[in-house]
C-alpha positions as CSV (number, residue, x, y, z in Angstrom):
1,X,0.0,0.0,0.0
2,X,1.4,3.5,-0.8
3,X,2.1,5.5,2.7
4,X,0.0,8.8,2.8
5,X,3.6,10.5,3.5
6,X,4.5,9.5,0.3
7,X,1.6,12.1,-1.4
8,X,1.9,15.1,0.5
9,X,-0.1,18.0,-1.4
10,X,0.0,20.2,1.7
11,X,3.3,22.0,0.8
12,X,3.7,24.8,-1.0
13,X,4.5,24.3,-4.7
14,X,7.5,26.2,-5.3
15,X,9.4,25.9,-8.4
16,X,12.9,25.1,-8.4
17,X,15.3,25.9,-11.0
18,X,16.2,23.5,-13.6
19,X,19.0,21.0,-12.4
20,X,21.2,22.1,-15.5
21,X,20.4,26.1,-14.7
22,X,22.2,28.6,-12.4
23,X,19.9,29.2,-9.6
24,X,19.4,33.0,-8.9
25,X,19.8,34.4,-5.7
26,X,19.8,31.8,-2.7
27,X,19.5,28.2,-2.4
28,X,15.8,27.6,-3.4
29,X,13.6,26.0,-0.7
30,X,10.5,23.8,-1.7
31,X,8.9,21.2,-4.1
32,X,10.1,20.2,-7.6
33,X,9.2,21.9,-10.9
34,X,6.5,20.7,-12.8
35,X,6.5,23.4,-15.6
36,X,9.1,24.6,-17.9
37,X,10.4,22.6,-21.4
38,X,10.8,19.1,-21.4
39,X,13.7,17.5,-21.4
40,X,15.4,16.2,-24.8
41,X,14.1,12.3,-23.5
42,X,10.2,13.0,-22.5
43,X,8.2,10.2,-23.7
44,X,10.7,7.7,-23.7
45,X,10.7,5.3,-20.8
46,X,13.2,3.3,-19.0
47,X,13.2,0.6,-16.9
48,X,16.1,0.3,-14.3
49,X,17.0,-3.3,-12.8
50,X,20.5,-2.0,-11.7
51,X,21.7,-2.1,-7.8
52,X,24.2,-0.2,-6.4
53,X,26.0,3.0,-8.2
54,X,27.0,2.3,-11.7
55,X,23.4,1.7,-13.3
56,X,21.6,3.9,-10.9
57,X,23.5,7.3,-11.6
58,X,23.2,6.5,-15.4
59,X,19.6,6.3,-15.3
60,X,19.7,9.4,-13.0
61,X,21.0,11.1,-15.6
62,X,18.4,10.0,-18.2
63,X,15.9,10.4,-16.1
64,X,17.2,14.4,-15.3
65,X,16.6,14.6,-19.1
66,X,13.0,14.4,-18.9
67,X,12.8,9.8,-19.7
68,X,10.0,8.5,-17.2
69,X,12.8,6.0,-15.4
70,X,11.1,3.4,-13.4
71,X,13.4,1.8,-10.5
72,X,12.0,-1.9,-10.1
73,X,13.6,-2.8,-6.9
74,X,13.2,-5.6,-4.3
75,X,10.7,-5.5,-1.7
76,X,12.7,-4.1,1.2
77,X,14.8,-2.1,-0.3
78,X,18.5,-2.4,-1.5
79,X,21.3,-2.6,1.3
80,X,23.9,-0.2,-0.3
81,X,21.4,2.4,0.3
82,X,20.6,1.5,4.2
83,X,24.6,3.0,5.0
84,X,24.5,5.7,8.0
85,X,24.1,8.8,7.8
86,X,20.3,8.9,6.9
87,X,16.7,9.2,8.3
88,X,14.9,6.2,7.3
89,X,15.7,3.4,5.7
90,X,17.3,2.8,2.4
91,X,17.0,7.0,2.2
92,X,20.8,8.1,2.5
93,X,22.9,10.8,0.8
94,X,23.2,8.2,-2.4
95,X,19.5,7.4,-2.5
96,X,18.8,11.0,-2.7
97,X,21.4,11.7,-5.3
98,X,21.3,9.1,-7.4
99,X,17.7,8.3,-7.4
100,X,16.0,11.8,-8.5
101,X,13.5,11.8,-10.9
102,X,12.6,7.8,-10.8
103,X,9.5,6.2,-10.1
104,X,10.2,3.0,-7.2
105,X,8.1,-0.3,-8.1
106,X,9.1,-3.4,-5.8
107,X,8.4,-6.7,-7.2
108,X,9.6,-9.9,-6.4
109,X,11.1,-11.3,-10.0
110,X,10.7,-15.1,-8.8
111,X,7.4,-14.6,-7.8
112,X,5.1,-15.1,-10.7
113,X,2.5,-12.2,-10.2
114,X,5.9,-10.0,-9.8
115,X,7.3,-11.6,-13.2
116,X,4.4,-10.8,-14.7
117,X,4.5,-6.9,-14.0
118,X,8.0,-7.0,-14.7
119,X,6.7,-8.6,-18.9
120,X,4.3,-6.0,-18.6
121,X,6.7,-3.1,-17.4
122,X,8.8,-4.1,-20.1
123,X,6.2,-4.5,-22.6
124,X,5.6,-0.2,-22.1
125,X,9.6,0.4,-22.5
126,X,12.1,1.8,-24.7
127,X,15.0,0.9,-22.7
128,X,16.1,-2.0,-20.4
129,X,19.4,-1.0,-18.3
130,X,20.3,-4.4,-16.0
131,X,23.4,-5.1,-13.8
132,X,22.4,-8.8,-13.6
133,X,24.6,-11.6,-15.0
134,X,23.9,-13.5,-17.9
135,X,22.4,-16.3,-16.0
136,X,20.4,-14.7,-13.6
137,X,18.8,-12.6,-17.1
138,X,18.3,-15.6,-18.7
139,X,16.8,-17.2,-15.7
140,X,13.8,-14.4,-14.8
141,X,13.5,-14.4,-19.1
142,X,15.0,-10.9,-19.2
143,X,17.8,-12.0,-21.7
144,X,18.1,-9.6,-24.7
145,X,17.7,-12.5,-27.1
146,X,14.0,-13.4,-25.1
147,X,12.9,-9.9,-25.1
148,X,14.0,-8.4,-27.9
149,X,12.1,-11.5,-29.9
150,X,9.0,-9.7,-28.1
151,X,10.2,-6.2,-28.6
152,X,12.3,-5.6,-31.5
153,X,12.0,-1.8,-30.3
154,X,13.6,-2.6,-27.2
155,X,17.3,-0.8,-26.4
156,X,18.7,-3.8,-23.9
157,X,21.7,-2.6,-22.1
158,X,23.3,-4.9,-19.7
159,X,26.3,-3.4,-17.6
160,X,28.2,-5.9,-16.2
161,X,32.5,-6.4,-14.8
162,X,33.1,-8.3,-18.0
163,X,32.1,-8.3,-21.8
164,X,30.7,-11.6,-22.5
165,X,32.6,-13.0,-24.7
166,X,35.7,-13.7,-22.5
167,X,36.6,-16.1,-19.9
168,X,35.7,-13.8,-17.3
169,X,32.7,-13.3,-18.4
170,X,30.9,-14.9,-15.3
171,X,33.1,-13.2,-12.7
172,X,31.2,-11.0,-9.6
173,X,32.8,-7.2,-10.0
174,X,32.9,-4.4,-7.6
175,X,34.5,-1.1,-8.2
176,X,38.0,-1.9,-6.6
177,X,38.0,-5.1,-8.4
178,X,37.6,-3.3,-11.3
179,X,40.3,-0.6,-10.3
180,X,42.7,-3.4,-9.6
181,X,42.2,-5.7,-12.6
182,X,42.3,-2.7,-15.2
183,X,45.6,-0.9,-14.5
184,X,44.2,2.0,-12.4
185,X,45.8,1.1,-8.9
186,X,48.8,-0.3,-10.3
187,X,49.6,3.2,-11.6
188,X,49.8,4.2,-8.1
189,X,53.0,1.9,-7.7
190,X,54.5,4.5,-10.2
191,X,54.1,6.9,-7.6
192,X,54.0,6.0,-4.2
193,X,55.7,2.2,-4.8
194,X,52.8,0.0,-4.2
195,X,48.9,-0.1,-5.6
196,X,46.6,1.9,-4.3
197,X,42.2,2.2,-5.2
198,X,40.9,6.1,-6.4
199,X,39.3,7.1,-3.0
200,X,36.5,7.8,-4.7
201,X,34.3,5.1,-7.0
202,X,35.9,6.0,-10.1
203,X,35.1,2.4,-12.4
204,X,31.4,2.6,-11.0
205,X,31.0,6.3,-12.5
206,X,33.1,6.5,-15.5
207,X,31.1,3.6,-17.0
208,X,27.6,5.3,-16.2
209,X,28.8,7.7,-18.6
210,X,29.4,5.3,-20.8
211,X,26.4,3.4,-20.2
212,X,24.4,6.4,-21.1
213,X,26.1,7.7,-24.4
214,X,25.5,3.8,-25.4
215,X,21.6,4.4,-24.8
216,X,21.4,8.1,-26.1
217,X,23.0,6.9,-29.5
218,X,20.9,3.5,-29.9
219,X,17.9,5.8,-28.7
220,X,19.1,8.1,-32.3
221,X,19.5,4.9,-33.9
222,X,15.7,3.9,-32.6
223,X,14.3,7.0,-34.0
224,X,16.3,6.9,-37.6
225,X,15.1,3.2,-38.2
226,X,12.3,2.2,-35.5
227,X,14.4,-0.8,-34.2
228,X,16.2,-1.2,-31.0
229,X,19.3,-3.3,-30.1
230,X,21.4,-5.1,-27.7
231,X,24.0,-3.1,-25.8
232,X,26.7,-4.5,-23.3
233,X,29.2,-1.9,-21.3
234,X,31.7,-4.1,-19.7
235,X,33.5,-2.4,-16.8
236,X,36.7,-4.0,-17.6
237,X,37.3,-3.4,-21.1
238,X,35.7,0.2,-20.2
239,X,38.3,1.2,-18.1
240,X,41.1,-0.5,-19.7
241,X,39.8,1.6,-22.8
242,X,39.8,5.0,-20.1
243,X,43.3,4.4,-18.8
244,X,45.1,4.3,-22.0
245,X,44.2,7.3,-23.3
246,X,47.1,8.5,-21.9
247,X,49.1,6.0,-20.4
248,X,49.8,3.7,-23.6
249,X,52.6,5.5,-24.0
250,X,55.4,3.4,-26.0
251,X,53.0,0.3,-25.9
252,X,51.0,2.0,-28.5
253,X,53.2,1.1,-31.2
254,X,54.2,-2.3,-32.4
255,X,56.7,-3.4,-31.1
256,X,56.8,-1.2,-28.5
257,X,58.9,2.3,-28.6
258,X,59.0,2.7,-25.5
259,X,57.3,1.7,-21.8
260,X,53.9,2.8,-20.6
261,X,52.8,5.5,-18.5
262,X,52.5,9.4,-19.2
263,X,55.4,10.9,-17.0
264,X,53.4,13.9,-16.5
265,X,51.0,12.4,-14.3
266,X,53.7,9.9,-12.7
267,X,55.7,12.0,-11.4
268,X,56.0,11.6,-7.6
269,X,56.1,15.2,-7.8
270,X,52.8,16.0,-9.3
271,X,50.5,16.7,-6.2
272,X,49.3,19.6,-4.4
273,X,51.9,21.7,-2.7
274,X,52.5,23.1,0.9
275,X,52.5,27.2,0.6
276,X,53.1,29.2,3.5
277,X,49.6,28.6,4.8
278,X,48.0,25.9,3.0
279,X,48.1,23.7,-0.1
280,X,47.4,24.5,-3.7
281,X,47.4,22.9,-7.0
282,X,50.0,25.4,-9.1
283,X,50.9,24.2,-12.8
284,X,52.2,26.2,-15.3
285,X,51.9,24.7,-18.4
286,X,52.7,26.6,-21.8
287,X,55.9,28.2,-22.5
288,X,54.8,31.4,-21.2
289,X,53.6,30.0,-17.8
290,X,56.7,28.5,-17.1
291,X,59.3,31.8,-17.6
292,X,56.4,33.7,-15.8
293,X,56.9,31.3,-12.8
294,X,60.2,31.5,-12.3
295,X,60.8,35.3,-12.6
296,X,58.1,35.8,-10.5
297,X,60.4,33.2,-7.8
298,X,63.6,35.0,-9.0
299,X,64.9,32.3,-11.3
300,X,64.4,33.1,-14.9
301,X,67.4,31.2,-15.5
302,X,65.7,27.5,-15.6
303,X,63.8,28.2,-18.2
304,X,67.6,28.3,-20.3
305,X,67.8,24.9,-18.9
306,X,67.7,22.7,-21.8
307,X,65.3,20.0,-20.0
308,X,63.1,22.2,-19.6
309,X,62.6,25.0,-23.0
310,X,60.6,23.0,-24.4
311,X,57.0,21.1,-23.5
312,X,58.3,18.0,-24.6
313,X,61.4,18.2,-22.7
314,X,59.1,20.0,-19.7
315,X,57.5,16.4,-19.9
316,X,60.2,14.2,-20.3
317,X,61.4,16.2,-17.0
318,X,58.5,15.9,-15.1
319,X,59.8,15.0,-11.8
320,X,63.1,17.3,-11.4
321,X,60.7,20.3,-13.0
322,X,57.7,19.5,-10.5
323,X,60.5,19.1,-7.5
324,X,61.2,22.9,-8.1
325,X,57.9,23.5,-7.7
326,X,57.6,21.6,-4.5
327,X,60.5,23.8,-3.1
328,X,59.5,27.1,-3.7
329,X,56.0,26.3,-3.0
330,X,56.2,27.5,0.9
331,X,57.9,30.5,-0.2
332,X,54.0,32.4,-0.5
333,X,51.0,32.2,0.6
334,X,48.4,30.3,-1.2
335,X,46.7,33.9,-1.6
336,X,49.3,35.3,-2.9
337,X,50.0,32.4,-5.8
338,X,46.4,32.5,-6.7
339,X,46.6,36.0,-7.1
340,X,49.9,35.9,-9.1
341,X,48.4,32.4,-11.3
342,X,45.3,34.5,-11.8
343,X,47.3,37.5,-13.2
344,X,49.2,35.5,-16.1
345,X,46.4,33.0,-16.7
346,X,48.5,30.1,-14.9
347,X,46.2,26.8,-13.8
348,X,45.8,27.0,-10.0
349,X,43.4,26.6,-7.1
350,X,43.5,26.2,-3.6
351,X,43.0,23.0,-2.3
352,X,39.5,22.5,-1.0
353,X,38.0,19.8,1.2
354,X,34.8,18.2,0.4
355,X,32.8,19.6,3.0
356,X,33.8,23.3,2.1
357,X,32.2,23.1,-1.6
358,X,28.8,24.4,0.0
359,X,30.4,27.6,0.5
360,X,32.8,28.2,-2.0
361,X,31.6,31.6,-4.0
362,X,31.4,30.1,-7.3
363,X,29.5,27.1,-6.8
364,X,26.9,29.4,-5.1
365,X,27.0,31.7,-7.9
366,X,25.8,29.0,-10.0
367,X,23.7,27.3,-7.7
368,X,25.1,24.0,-7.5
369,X,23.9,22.7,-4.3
370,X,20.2,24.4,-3.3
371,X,18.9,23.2,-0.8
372,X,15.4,21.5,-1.4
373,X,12.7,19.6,1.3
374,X,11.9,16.2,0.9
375,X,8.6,15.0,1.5
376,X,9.7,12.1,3.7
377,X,13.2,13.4,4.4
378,X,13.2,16.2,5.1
379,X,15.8,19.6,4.2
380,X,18.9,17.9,2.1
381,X,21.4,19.8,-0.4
382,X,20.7,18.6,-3.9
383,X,23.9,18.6,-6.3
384,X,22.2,19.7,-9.6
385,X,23.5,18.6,-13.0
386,X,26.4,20.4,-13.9
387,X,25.6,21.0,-17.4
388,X,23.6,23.7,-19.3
389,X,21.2,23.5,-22.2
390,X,19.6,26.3,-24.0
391,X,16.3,24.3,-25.2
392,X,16.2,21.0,-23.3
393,X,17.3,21.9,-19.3
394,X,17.7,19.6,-17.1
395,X,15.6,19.5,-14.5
396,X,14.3,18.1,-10.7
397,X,10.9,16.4,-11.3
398,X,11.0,14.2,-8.6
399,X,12.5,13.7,-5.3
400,X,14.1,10.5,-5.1
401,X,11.8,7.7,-4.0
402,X,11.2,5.7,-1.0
403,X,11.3,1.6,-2.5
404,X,8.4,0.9,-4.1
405,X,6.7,4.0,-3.5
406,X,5.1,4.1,-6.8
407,X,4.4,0.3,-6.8
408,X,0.2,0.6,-6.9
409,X,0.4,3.9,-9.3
410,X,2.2,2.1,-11.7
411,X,1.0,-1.4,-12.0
412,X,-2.5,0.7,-12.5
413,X,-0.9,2.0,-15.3
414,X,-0.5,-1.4,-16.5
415,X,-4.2,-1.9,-16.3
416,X,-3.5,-4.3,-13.0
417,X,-6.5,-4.1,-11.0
418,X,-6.2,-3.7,-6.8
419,X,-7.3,-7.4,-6.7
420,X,-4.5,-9.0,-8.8
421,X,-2.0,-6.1,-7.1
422,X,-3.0,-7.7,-3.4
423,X,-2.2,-10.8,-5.1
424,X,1.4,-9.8,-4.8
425,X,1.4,-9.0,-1.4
């Protein structure tokens, strides 16, 4: 049954700003918008049978364009989502975040009444985005082969650790798994002499980007030729493919001309740098950043250095030109390099911890984080798309959804009547 919380009417409706749009003034306080121009994928809908982070921000972001994404989850809710700090169940900062815009049906897939509402849900879709293994797919008859027999419109997209046609094809996959298997925490060894994981989920999120440029161009396909198609974004071959834009190095060429690895980026010496009161990123780049550094420190003779006239040389040099850096780093304060960077157009920031982004002046300038009211949550700080669109905005629709919250309002949809939905109970 659908909690009363769940369809409070009682608040004022107050429109936010789209999620791609610079909010004016202050954070915004109140319910989502339900005017303004749709986004470039109203009308087409999307089921999401993904757990976790990978498939869920990748329909989040279809979904912020407008497509009606439907979350069919288990009844109970999914366990990744249950982590402290939150208010209710299966509601934390990730629910919230990665979650906007859905719709929440719970069925049970083994169950046959839920099976059926999942053909049915299906049945309505333009898209199919799954996590699940092969077997399990083919088991609950949600392979792309069984489906796409049904519904040759049908875009299936299965994300999984491995592409399917190699031996590790069967193989459970987790974002460090990923990061160790692919190269990414080896690259660390270069650095600091032994692996190390991104502290941040970086396999899970670089392929949801990949998982939705797969669906936006067989979407283009769909509408040049009416027909849909099978899509598979393997996580391994995904990041293998991301790591080597740069750091195929010598390995590129055949035989080899050289090791892998960009030295740029490898250098022990490329990291943010103690000033006189703090740390900053400061890297001068071009030709013209690099002499205006070091008269600016009182060295103008390094740049007649012959490691370092050039870029390629600069590169090559990495480490010794970075260690310079290092050292005369304390020698201002981070105020005064930003002020100096600013002045002859020379990459810099401060560094800034996570939990100062709220405040920083430009990401309130642009609205980035307003703060919006939940109807079961309460208050939370939203973190709006980052991108802007001149016709087709992104935009908060929906609050993310408690699990199945939109069970009955759905399957009525389907033309399920309240007697076959108790059924399911």
């Amino acid at each position: 049954m659908t909690d009363a919380r769940l369809d409070r009417t009682d608040e004022p409706a107050i429109s936010e700003p789209a999620i791609g749009e610079p909010a004016i003034g202050e954070p915004a306080i109140g319910e989502p918008a339900s005017d303004g121009p749709p986004g470039a994928l109203a009308g087409i809908r999307v089921v999401d049978l993904t757990t976790v982070l990978m498939g869920p921000l990748a329909t989040r972001m279809l979904a912020d364009h407008g497509a009606d994404v439907i979350r069919v989850e288990a009844k109970g809710g999914e366990a990744f989502l249950d982590s402290e700090p939150r208010r209710h169940p299966h509601m934390n900062a990730m629910a919230l975040n990665a979650h906007r815009n859905k719709r929440s049906v719970a069925l049970d897939l083994k169950n046959e009444e839920g099976a059926a509402a999942m053909v049915d849900l299906v049945a309505t879709a333009d898209v199919l985005v799954s996590n699940m293994r092969a077997g399990a797919l083919e088991r609950l008859g949600l392979d792309a082969a069984t489906l796409r027999a049904r519904h040759p419109g049908l875009v299936h997209c299965v994300a999984n650790g491995y592409g399917s046609a190699g031996p590790y094809a069967d193989r459970a996959a987790y974002d460090d798994a990923i990061q160790a298997i692919s190269g990414l925490a080896a690259l660390q060894t270069r650095v600091t002499g032994e692996p190390g994981y991104s502290p941040a989920v970086m396999a899970d999120k670089v392929c949801s980007l990949h998982i939705v440029q797969a669906i936006m161009a067989a979407l283009l396909h769909k509408a040049r030729t009416g027909l849909g198609q099978a899509i598979e974004v393997p996580m391994f071959e995904t990041m293998v493919a991301f790591n080597l834009v740069e750091h195929h190095g010598g390995h590129l060429f055949d035989p080899p001309l050289g090791d892998v690895g960009y030295p740029r980026t490898l250098s022990p010496f490329r990291k943010p740098y103690r000033c006189a009161d703090g740390y900053a990123c400061i890297l001068p780049y071009n030709d013209a950043n690099w002499r205006a550094f070091f008269d600016f420190v009182g060295r103008p003779e390094v740049m007649d250095d012959p490691r370092f006239a050039a870029h390629a040389d600069r590169i090559a040099n990495s480490s010794e030109l970075y260690g310079m850096v290092e050292e005369l780093a304390p020698t201002r304060t981070v105020a005064q390099w930003m002020e100096f960077c600013v002045a002859y157009s020379i990459p810099a920031n401060p560094v800034l911890d996570l939990n100062q982004m709220a405040d920083d002046p430009h990401l309130q300038a642009v609205g980035m984080m307003p703060v919006l009211d939940h109807p079961t949550e309460g208050r939370y700080r939203a973190v709006r798309d980052a991108i802007t669109y001149e016709a087709t905005p992104t935009r908060l629709r929906r609050h993310a959804p408690t699990p199945g919250q939109h069970t009955a309002e759905i399957l009525t949809e389907l033309g399920w009547s309240a007697e076959r939905m108790n059924r399911m109970a």
